[in-house]
Backbone as CSV, one residue per row, in Angstrom:
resi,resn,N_x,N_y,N_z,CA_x,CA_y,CA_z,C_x,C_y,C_z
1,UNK,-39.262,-17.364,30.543,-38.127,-18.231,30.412,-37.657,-18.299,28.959
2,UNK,-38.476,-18.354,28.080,-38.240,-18.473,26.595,-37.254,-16.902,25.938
3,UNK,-38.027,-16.378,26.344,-37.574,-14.670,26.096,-35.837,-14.707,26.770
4,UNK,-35.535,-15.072,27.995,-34.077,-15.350,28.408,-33.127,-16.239,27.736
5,UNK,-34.017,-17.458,27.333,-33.257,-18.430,26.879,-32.964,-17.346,25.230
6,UNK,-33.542,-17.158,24.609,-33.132,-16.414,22.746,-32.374,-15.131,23.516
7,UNK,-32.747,-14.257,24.399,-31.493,-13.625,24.912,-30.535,-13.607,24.793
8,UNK,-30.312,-14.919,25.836,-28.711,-15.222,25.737,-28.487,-15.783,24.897
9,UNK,-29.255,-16.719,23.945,-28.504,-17.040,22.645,-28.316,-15.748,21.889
10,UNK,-29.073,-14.698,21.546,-28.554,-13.926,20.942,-26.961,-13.143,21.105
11,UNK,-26.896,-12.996,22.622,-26.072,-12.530,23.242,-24.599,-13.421,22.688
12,UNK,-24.516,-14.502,22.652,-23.489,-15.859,22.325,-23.216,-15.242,21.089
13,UNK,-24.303,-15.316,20.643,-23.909,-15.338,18.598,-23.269,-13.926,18.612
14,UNK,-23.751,-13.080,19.384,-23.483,-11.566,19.352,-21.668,-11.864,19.579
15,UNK,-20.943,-12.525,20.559,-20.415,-12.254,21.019,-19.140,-13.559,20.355
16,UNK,-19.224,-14.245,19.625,-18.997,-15.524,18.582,-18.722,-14.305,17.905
17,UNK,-19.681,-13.357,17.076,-19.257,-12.614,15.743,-18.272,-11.814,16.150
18,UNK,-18.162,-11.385,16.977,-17.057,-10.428,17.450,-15.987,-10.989,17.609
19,UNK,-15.914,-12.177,18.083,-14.405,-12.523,18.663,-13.710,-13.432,16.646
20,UNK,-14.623,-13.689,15.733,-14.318,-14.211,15.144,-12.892,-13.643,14.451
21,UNK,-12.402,-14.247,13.581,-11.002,-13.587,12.397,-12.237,-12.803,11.820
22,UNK,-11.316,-11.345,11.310,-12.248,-10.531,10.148,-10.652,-11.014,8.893
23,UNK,-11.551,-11.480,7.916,-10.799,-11.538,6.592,-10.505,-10.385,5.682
24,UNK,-9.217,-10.062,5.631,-8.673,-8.733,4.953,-8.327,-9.637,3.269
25,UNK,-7.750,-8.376,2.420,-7.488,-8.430,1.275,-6.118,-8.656,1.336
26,UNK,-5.582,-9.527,0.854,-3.863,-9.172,1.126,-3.497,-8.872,-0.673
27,UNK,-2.386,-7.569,-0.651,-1.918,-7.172,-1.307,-0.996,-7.691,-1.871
28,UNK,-0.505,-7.891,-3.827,0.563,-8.443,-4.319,1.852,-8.989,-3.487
29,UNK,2.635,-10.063,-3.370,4.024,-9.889,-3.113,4.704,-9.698,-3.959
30,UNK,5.597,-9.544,-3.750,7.321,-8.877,-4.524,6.794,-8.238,-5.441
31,UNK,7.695,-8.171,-6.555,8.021,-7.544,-7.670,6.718,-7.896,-8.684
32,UNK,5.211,-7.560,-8.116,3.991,-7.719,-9.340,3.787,-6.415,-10.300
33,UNK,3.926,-6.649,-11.616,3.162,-5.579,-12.579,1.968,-6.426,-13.462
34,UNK,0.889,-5.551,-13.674,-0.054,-6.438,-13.825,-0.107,-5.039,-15.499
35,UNK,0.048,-5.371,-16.333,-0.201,-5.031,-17.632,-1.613,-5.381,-18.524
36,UNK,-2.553,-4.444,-18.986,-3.593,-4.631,-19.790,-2.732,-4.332,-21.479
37,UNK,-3.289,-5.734,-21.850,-2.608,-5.924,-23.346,-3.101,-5.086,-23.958
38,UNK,-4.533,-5.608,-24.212,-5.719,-4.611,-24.378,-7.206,-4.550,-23.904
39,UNK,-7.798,-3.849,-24.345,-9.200,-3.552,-23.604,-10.076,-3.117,-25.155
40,UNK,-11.362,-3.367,-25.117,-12.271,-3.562,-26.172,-13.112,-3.453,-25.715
41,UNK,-14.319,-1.930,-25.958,-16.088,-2.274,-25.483,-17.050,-3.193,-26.911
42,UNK,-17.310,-3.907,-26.356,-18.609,-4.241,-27.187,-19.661,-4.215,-26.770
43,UNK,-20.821,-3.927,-27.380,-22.162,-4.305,-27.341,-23.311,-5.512,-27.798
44,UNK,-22.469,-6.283,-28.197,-23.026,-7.244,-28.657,-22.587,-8.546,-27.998
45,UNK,-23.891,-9.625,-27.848,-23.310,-10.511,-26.277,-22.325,-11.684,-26.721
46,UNK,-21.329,-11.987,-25.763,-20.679,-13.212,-25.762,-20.946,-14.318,-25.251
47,UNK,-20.577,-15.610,-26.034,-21.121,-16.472,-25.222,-19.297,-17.613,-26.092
48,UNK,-19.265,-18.273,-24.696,-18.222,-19.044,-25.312,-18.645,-20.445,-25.028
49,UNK,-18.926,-21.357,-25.422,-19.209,-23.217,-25.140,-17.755,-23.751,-25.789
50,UNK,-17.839,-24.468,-24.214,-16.556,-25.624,-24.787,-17.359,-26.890,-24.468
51,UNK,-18.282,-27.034,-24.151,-18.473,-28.519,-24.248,-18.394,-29.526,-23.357
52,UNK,-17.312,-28.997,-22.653,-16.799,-29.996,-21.592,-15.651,-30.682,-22.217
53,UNK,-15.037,-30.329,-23.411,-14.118,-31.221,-24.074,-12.569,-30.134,-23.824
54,UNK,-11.549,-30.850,-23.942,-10.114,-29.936,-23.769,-10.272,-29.229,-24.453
55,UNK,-9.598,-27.474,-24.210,-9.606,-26.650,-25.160,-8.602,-25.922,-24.609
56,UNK,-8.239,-25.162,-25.605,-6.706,-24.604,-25.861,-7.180,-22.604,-25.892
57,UNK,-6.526,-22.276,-24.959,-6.680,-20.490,-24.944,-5.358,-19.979,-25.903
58,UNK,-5.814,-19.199,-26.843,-4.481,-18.652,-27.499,-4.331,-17.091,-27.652
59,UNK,-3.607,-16.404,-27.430,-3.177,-15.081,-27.364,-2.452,-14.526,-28.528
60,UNK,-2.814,-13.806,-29.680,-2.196,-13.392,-30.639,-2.009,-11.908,-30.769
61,UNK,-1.295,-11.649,-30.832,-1.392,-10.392,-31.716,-0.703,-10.109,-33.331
62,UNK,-1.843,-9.226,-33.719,-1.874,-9.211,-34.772,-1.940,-7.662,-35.847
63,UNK,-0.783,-7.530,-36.237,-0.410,-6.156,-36.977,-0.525,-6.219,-38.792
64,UNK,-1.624,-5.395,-39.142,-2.232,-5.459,-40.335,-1.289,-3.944,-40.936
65,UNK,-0.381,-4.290,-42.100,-0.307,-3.107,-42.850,-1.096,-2.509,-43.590
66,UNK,-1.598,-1.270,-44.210,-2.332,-0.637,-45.238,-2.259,-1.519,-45.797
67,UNK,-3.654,-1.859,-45.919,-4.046,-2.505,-47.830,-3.970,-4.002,-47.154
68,UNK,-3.479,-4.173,-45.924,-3.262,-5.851,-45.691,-4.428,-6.609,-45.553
69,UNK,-4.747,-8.012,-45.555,-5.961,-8.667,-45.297,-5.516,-9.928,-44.447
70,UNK,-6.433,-10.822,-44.373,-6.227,-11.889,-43.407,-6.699,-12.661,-44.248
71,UNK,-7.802,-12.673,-45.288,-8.182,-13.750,-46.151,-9.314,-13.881,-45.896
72,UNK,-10.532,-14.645,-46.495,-11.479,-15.388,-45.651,-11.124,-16.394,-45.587
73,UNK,-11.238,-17.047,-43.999,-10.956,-17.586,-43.368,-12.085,-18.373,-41.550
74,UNK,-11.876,-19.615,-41.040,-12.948,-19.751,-40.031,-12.096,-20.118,-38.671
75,UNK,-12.760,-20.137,-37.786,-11.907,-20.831,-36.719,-12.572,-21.899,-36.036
76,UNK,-12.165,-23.096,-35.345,-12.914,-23.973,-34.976,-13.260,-23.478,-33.360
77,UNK,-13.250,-22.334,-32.860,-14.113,-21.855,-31.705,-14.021,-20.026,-31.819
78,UNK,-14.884,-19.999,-30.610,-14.813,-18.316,-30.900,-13.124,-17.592,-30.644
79,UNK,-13.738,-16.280,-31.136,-12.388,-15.415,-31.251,-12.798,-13.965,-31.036
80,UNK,-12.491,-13.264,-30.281,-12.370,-12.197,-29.732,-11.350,-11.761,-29.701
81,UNK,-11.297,-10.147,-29.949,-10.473,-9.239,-30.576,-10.849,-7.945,-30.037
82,UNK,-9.946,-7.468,-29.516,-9.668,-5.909,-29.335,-8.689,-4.994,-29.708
83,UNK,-9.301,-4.200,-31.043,-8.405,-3.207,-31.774,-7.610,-2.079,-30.712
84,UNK,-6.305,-1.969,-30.758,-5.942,-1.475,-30.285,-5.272,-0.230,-30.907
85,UNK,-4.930,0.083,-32.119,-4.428,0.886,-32.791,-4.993,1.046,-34.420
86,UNK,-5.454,2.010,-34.751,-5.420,2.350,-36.177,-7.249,1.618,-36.482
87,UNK,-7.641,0.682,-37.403,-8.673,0.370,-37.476,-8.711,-0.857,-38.166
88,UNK,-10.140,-1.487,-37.911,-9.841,-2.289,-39.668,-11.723,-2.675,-39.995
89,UNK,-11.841,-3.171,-40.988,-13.069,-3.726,-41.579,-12.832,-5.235,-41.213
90,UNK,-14.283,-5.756,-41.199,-14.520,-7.030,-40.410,-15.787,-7.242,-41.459
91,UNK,-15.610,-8.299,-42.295,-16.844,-8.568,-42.947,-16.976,-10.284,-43.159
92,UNK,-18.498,-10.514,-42.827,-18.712,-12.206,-42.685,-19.680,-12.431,-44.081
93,UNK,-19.845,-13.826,-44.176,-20.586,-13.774,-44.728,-22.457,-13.481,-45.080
94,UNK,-22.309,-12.813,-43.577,-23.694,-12.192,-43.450,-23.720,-10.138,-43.769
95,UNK,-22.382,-10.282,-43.867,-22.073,-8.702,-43.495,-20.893,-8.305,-44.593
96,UNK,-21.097,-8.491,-46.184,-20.351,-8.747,-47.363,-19.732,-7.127,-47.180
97,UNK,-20.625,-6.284,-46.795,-20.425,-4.181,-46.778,-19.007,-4.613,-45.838
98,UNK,-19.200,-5.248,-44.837,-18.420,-4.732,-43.372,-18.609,-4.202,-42.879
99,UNK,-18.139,-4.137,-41.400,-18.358,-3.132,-40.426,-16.732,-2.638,-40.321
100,UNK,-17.133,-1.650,-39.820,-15.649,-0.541,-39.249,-15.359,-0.995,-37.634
101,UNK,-14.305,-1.114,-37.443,-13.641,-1.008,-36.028,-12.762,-0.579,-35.580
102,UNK,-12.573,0.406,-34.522,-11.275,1.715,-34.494,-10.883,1.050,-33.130
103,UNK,-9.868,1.627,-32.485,-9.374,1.695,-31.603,-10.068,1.828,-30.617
104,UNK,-9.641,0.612,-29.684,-11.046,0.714,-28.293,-12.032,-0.025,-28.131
105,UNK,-12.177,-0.460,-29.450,-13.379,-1.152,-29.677,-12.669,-2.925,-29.834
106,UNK,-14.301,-3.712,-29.397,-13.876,-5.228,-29.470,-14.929,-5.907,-30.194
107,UNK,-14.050,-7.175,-30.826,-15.059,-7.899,-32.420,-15.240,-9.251,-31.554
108,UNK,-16.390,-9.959,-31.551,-16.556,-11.440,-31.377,-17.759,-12.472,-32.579
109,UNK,-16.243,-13.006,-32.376,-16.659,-14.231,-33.766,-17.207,-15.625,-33.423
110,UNK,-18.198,-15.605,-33.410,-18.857,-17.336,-33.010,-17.524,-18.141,-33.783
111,UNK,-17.512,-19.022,-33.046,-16.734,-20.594,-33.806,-17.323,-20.759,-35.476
112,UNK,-16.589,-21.110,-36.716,-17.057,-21.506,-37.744,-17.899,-20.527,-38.467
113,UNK,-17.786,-19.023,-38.415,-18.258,-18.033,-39.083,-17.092,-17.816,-40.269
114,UNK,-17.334,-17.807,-41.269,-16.191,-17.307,-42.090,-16.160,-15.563,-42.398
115,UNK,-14.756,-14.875,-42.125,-14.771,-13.853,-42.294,-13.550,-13.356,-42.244
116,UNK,-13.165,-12.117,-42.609,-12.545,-11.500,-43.310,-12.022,-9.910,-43.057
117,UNK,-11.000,-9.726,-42.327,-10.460,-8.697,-41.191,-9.485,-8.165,-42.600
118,UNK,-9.817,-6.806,-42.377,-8.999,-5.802,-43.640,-8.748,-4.462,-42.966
119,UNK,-7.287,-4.242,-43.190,-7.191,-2.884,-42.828,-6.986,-1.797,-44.027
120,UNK,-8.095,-1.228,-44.257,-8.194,0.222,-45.074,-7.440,1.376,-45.235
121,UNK,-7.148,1.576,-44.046,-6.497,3.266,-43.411,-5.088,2.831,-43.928
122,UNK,-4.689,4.530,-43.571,-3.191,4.279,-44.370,-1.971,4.350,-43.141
123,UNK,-2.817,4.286,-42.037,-1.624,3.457,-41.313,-1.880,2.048,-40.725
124,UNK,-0.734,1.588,-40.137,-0.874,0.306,-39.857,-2.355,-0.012,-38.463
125,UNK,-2.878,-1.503,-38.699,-3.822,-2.090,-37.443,-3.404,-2.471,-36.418
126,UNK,-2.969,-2.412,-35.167,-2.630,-3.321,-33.822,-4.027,-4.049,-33.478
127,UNK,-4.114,-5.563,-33.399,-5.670,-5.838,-32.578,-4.042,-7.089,-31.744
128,UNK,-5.089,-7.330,-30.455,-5.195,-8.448,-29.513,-6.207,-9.397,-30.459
129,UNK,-6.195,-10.995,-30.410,-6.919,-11.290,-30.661,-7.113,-12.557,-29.245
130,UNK,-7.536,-13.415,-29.020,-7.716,-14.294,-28.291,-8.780,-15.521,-28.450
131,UNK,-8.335,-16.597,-28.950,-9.711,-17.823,-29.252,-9.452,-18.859,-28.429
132,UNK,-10.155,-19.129,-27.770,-10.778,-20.487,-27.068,-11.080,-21.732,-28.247
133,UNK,-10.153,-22.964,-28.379,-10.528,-23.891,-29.584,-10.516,-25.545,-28.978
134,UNK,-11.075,-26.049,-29.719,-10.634,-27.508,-28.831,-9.217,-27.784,-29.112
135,UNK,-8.872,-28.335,-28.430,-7.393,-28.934,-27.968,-7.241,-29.304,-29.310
136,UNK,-5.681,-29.324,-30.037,-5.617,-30.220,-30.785,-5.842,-30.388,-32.587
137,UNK,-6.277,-28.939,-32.839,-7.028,-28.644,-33.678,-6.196,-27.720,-34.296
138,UNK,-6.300,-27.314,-35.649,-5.862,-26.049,-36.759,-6.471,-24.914,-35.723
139,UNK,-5.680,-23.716,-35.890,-6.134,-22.736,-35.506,-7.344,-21.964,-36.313
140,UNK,-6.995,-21.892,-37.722,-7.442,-21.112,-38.892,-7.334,-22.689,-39.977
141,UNK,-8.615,-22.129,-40.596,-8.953,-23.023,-41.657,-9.442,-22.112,-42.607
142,UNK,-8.910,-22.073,-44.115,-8.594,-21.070,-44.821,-9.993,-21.583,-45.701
143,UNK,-10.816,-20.672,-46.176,-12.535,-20.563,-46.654,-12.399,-19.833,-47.854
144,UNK,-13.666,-20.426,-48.525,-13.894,-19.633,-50.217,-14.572,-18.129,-49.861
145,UNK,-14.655,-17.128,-50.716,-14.898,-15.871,-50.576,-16.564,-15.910,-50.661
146,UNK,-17.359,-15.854,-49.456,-18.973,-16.100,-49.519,-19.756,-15.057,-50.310
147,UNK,-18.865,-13.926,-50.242,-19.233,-12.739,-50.770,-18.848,-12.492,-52.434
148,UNK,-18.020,-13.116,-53.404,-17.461,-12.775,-54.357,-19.314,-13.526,-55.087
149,UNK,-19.178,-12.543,-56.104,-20.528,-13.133,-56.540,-20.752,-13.572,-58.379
């Protein structure tokens, strides 16, 4: 009797899964283009904390001429960046040499690191940049040179 009774329950459920909706993917409407600004590999991990407090997403881009700089400078949350054209040097105050970053490649800046984005090459930099900050706040807060000695 037991063996009949899970039977036919199996049989039910068998027959429940079949008759159920199968859920499809539905495709864009109208007129969608979906554009990559840019794209950046890194190897080194991200981590973004907001806290739980309002915070503000901002989208920049940012075109460095030969010889141009950004200053040292901090931000009050992280900032991520993907070079998209040409290159530039990225130096903190842990990293006075710099590092190189070309095209393709992506930079992430903890919140409150001071540092210092330079383009070298003799043509111009394209980066994306993008920072997560609390609501409300300076974007850039302009810093003494950690490295001048």
């Amino acid at each position: 009797m037991t063996k009949l009774r899970i039977g036919n329950a199996c049989a039910a459920l068998g027959l429940a899964m079949l008759s159920a909706p199968v859920a499809a993917a539905t495709p864009p409407e109208g007129d969608v283009v979906r554009t990559d600004l840019a794209r950046g590999d890194t190897t080194a991990p991200v981590e973004i904390v907001t806290g739980g407090a309002p915070s503000t997403l901002i989208v920049q881009g940012l075109k460095l001429a030969p010889g141009a700089s950004s200053g040292w400078h901090t931000h009050p949350g992280t900032e991520y960046s993907a070079i998209t054209a040409g290159g530039v040097v990225l130096q903190t105050a842990d990293n006075c040499a710099g590092a190189e970053f070309g095209s393709g490649q992506a930079v992430f800046i903890p919140a409150g690191v001071p540092h210092r984005v330079a383009n070298e090459n003799a043509g111009a930099a394209d980066v994306v940049v993008t920072y997560t900050v609390p609501a409300d706040v300076p974007l850039r807060v302009d810093a003494p040179d950690p490295c001048a000695g």
